[in-house]
Z-matrix of the N, CA and C atoms (Angstrom, degrees):
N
C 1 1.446
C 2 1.532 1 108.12
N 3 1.526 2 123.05 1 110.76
C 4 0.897 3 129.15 2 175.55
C 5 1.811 4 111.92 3 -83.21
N 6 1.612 5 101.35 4 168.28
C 7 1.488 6 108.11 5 -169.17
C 8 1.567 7 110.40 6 -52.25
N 9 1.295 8 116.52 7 -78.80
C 10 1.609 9 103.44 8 166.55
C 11 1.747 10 140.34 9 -2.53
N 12 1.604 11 81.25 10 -65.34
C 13 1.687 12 97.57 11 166.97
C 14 1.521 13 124.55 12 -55.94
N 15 1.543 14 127.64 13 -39.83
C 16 0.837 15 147.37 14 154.37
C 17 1.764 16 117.56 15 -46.65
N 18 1.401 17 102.83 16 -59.64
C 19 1.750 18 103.62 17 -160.21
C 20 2.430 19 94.07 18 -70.08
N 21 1.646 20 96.98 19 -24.32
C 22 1.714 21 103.06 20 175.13
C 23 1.291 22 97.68 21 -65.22
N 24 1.162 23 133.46 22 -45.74
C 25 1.175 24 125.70 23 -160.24
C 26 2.059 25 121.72 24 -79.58
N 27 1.431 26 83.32 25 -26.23
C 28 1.716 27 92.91 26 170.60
C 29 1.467 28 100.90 27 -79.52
N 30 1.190 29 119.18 28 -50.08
C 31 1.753 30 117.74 29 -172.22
C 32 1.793 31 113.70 30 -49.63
N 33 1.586 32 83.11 31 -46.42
C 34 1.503 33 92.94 32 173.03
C 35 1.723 34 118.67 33 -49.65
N 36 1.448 35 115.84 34 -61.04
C 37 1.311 36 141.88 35 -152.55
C 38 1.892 37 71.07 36 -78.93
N 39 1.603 38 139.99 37 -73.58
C 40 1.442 39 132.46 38 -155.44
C 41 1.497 40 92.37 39 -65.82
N 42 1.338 41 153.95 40 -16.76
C 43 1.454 42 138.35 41 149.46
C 44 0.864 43 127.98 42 -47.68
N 45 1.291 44 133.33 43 -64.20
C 46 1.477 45 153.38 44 133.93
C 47 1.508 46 111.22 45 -3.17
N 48 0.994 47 118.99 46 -61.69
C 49 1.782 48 126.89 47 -175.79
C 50 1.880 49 100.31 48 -71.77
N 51 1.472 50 129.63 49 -54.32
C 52 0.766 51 125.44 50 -178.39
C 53 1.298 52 120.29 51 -49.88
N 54 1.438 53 115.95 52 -65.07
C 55 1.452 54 129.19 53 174.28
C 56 1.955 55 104.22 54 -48.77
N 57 0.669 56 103.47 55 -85.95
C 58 1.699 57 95.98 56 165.43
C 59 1.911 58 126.51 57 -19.75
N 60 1.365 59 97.93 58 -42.02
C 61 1.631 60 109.38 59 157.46
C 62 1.711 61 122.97 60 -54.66
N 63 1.549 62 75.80 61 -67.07
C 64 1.821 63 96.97 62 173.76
C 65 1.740 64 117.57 63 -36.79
N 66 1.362 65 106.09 64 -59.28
C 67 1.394 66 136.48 65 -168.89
C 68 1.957 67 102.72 66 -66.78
N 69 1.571 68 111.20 67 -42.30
C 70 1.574 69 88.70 68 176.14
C 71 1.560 70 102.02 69 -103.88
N 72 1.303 71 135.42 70 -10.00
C 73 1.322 72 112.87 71 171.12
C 74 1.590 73 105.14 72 -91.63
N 75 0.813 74 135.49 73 -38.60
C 76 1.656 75 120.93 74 -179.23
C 77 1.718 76 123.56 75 -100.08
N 78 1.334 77 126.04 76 -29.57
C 79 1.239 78 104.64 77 176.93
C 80 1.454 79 112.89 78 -118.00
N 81 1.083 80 126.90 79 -3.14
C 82 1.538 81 143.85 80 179.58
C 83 1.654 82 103.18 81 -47.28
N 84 1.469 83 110.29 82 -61.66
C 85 1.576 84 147.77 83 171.01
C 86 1.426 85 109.47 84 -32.52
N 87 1.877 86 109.56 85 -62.65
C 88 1.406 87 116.59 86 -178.03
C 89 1.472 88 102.47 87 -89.35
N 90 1.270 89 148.21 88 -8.08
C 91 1.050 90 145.20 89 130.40
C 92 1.597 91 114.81 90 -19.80
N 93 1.358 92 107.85 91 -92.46
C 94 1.488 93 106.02 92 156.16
C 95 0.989 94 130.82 93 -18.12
N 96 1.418 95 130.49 94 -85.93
C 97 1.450 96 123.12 95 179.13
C 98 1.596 97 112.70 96 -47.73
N 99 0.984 98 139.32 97 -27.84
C 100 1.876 99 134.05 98 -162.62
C 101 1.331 100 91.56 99 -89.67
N 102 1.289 101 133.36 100 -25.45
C 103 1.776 102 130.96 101 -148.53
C 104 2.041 103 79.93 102 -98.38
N 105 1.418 104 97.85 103 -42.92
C 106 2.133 105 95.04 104 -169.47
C 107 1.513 106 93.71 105 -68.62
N 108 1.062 107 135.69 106 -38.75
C 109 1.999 108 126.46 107 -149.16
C 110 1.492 109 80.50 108 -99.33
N 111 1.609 110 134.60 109 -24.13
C 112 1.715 111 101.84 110 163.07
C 113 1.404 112 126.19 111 -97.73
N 114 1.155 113 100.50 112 21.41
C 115 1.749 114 116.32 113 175.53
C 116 1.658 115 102.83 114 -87.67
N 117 1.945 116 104.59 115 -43.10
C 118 1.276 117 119.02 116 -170.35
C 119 1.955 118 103.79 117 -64.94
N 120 0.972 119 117.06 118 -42.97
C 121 1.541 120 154.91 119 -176.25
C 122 1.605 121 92.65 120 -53.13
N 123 1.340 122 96.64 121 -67.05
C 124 1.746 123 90.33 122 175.71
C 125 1.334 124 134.25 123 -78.07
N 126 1.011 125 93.75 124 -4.84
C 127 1.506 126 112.30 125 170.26
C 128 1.470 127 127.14 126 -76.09
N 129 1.427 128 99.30 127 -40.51
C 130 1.398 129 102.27 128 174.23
C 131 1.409 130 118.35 129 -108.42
N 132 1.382 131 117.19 130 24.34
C 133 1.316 132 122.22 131 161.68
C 134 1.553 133 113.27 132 -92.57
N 135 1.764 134 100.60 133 -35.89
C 136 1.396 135 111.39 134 -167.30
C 137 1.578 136 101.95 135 -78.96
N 138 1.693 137 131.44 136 -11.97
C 139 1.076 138 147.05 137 -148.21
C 140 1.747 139 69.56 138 -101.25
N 141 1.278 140 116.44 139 -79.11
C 142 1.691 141 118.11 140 -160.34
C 143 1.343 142 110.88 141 -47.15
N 144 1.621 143 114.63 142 -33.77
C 145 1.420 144 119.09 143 -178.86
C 146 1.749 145 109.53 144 -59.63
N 147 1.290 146 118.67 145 -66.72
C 148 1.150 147 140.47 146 -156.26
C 149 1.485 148 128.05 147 -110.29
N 150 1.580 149 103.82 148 36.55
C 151 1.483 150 97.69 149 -160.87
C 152 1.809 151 104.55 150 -61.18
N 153 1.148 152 111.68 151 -25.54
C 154 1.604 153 108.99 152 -171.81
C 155 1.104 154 117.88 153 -15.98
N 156 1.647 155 100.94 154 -60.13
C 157 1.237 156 145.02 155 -178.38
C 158 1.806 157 109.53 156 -16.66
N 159 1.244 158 89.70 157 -40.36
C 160 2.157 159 108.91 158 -161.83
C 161 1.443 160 94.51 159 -115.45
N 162 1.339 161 129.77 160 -8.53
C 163 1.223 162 114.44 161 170.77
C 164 1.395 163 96.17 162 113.99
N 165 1.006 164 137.82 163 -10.41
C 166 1.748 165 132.99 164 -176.18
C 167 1.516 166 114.25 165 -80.57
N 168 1.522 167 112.45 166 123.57
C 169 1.729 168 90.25 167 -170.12
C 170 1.279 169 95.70 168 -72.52
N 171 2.033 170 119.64 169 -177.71
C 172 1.460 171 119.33 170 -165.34
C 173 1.197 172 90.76 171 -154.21
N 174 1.485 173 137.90 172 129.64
C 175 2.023 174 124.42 173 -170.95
C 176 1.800 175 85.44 174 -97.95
N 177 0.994 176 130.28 175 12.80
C 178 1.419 177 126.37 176 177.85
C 179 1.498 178 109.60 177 -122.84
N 180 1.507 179 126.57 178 9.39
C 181 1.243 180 122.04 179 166.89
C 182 1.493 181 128.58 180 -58.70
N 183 1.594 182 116.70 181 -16.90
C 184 1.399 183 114.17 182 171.34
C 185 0.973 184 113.43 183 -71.34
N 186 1.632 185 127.31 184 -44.13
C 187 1.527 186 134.82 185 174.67
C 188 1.528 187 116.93 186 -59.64
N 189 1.346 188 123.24 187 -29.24
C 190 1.503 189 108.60 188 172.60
C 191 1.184 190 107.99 189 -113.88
N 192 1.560 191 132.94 190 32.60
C 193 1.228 192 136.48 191 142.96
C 194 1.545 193 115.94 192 -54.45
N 195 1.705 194 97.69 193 -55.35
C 196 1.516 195 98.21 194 -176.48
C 197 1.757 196 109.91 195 -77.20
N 198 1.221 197 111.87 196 47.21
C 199 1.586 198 113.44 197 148.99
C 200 1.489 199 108.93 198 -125.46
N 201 1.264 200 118.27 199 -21.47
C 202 1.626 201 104.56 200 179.87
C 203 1.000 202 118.22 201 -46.52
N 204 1.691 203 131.83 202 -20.32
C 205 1.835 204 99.45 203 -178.00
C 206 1.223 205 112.20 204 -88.31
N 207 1.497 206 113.00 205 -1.18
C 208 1.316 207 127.64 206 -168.61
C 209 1.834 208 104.35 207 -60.79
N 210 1.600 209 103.32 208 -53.24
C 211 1.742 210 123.77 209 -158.87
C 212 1.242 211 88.18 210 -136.43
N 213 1.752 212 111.82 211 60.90
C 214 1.996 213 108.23 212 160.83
C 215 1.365 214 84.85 213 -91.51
N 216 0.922 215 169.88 214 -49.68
C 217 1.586 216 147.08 215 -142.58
C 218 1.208 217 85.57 216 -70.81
N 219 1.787 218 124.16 217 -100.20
C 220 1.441 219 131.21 218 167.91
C 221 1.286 220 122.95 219 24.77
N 222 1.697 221 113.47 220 -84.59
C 223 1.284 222 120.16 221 149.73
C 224 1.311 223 139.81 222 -44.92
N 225 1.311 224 128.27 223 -31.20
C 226 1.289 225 117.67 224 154.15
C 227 1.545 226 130.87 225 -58.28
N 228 1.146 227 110.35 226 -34.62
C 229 1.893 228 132.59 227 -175.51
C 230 1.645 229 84.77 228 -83.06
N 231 1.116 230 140.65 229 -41.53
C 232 1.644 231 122.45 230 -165.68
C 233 1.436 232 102.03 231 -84.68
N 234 1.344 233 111.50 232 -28.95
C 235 1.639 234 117.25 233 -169.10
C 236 2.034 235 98.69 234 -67.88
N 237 0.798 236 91.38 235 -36.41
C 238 1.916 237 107.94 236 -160.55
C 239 1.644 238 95.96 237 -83.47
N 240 1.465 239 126.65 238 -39.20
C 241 1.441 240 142.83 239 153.60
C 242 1.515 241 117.73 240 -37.05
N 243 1.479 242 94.44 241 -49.18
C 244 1.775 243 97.73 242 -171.11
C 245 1.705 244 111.94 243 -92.94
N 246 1.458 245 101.62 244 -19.34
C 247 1.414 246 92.16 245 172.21
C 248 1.542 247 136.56 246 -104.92
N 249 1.864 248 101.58 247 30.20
C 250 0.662 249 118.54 248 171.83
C 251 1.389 250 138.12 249 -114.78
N 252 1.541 251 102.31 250 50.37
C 253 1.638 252 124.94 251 -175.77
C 254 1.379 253 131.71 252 -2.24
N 255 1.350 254 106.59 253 -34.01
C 256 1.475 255 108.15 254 170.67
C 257 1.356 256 124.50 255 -76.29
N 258 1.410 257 119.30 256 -32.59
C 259 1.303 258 143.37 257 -169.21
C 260 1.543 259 91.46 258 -69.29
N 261 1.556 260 122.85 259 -50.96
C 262 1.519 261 128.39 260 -123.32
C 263 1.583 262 91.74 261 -93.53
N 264 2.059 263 118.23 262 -35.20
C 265 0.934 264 135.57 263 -164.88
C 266 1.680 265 100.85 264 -84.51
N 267 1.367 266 121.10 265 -39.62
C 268 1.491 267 120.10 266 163.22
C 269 1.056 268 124.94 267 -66.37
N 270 1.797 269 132.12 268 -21.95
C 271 1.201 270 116.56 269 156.07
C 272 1.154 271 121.13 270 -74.00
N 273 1.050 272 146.95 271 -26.18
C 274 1.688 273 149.30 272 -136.64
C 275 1.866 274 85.58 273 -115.18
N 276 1.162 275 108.20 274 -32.84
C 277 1.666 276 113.41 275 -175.02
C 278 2.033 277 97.72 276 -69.59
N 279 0.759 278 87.63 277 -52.18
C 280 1.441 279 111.39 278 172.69
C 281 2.080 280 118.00 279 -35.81
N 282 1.348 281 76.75 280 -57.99
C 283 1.485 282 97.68 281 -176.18
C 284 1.304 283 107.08 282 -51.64
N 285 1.787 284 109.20 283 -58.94
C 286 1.602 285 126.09 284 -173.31
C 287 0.748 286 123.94 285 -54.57
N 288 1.712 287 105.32 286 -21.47
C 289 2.222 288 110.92 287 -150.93
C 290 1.148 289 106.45 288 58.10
N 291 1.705 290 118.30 289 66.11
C 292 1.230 291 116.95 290 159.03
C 293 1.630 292 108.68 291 -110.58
């Protein structure tokens, strides 16, 4: 391994470390937050869509019936999400810094 090969191979390996730096102190973070406020986002669309769902009557439940086959996965994972109180109260606790 000549010098060249060597000084590519540190630049390489100090790229590598940097970007990896970069990635958990600065965007890792806002990653996080954008991925939770569109979790929150879907939540309360799927909440406006489907209140039936929780027991709330809705005079627009015929009209967003015909999207469920659209977002049945979706809806299943949010339905199973929301009725799981502990989960729902540790994120939102979470959010506040409680």
């Amino acid at each position: 391994m000549d010098l060249s090969e060597r000084i590519d191979a540190y630049l390489d390996t100090l790229e590598e470390w940097l970007r990896g730096l970069y990635h958990g102190m600065i965007s890792h973070p806002a990653y996080e937050k954008i991925e939770k406020e569109a979790e929150d986002l879907e939540d309360a669309f799927m909440l406006a869509c489907f209140p039936d769902a929780f027991g709330i009557p809705s005079p627009v439940s015929y009209y967003t019936a015909e999207i469920l086959p659209y977002i049945e996965d979706e809806f299943k994972a949010w339905e199973r999400r929301l009725w799981d109180r502990n989960t729902m109260i540790e994120r939102k606790g979470q959010q506040y810094h409680f």
